[in-house]
C-alpha positions, 0 to 999 in steps of 0.5 A: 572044011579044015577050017571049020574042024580047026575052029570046033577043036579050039571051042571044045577046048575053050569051053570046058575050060571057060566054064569051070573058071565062071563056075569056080571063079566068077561066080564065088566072087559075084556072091562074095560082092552081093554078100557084102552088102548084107549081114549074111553069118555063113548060114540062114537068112540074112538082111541088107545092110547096104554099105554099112559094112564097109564104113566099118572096115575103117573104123575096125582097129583088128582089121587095121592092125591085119593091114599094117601088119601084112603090109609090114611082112610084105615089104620087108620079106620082098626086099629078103628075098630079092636080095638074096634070090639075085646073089644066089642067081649070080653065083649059080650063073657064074662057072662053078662046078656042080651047077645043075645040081645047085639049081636043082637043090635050090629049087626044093622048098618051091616044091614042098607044100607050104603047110608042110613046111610051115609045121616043120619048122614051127617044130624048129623054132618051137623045140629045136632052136630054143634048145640050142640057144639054151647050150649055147648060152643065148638067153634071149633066144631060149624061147620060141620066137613064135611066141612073143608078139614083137618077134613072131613076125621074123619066123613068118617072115623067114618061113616065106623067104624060104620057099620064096626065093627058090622061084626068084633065083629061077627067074633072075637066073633066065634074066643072066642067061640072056644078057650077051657077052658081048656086052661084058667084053665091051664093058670089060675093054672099058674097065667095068669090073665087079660092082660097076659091072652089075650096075651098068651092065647086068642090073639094066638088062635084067630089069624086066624080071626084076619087075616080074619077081618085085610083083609076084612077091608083093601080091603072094607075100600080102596074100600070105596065109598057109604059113600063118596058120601053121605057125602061129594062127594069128597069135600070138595076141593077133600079132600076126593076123594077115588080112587073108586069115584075118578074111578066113577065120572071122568069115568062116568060124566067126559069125562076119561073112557078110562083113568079111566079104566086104573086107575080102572084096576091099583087099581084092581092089587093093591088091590090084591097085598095088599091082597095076601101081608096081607094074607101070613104075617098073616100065617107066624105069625101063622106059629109061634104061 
């Protein structure tokens, strides 16, 4: 009887929650893949159109260059922010005063929202620090950064590694605190000190979270999309388009539904093709250690 009552409990737990998830999940996405095979504009009728609007995806140069550019923003803001979220890690592991509260502080931009933050500081970069520049003489940075389409890309890039690396420095700081120190005694007794120390001893054991945050930074930073469209909306001359914006703004307001559906269902695949790609290289490395 305690049995049956135990399995009814997990039942009017799971199916709620398995029905909002068909409901609000599987079901856009099973639209999303129907509608781009078809011509659909976001309202009326629409006709069929088969895989013409996948054939061209490929020959489409604005979506190309959203490609290339969100793989660019991806690659180098993953590499900014581990570097930086690991040092951060290994100085708040480290026996400092005021620990807790350096944690606390860093963890900050994680909780505000991107949005916010993104207006925020596209009113520095827009105001503030071309008006510095200016006192302190600095000509070329006189002007916003956001404006210019081979620069603007650094302000995105800078606005995202912000938030980003307050999560990362969280998980790396988890990956220290379950390295023994054991390991360092028995290193320190062979003369691993400093660099050698972090690469022989701390890096290898620390592998699977560097793993965890090298994922989760690739796939959030090529879905990268609420800091775009705070600071500059794609501009300026498309430089900046993401492919997630690039997704929303012709999708929506642009007339391409159908045509933005096949682009979205391509990004999907592609995002799990990367994933499942970053994923088994990692375990091979680990594999090794």
């Amino acid at each position: 009887m305690m049995k049956n009552e135990r399995k009814i409990t997990f039942l009017c737990i799971t199916i709620p929650i398995l029905a909002l998830f068909v409901c609000f999940n599987t079901i856009p996405l099973i639209r999303g893949v129907i509608y781009s095979f078809t011509n659909f504009k976001g309202f009326g009728k629409y006709d069929w159109v088969g895989m013409r609007n996948y054939i061209d995806l490929f020959s489409d140069a604005r979506v190309g260059k959203s490609y290339l550019f969100t793989f660019k923003l991806a690659i180098v803001t993953t590499i900014v922010v581990n570097v930086i979220s690991l040092l951060l890690a290994l100085a708040l592991n480290g026996k400092i005063r005021a620990k807790s509260f350096f944690r606390g502080a860093y963890f900050l931009p994680n909780i505000l929202g991107a949005l916010v933050v993104g207006y925020i500081f596209n009113y520095f970069f827009t105001y503030i620090f071309p008006a510095l520049a200016s006192m302190v003489g600095i000509e070329s940075l006189s002007t916003s950064i956001l404006s210019s389409p081979s620069k603007a890309w650094i302000g995105i890039m800078v606005v995202c590694a912000w938030q980003a690396i307050a999560m990362n420095t969280i998980i790396y700081i988890s990956g220290l605190q379950t390295v023994p120190e054991d390991v360092y005694e028995a290193g320190g007794l062979d003369g691993a000190t400093g660099w050698k120390q972090f690469r022989y001893l701390t890096f290898p054991l620390i592998i699977p979270f560097f793993s965890i945050n090298m994922v989760l930074c690739v796939k959030n930073f090529l879905m990268v999309f609420d800091q775009i469209m705070a600071l500059t909306k794609g501009g300026p001359a498309q430089s900046t388009e993401s492919i997630s914006y690039l997704i929303y703004n012709n999708g929506m307001s642009g007339g391409q539904f159908g045509f933005q559906s096949a682009n979205a269902v391509v990004f999907f695949l592609v995002i799990v093709f990367v994933s499942v790609a970053q994923m088994k290289f990692s375990s091979s490395k680990e594999e090794q250690l």
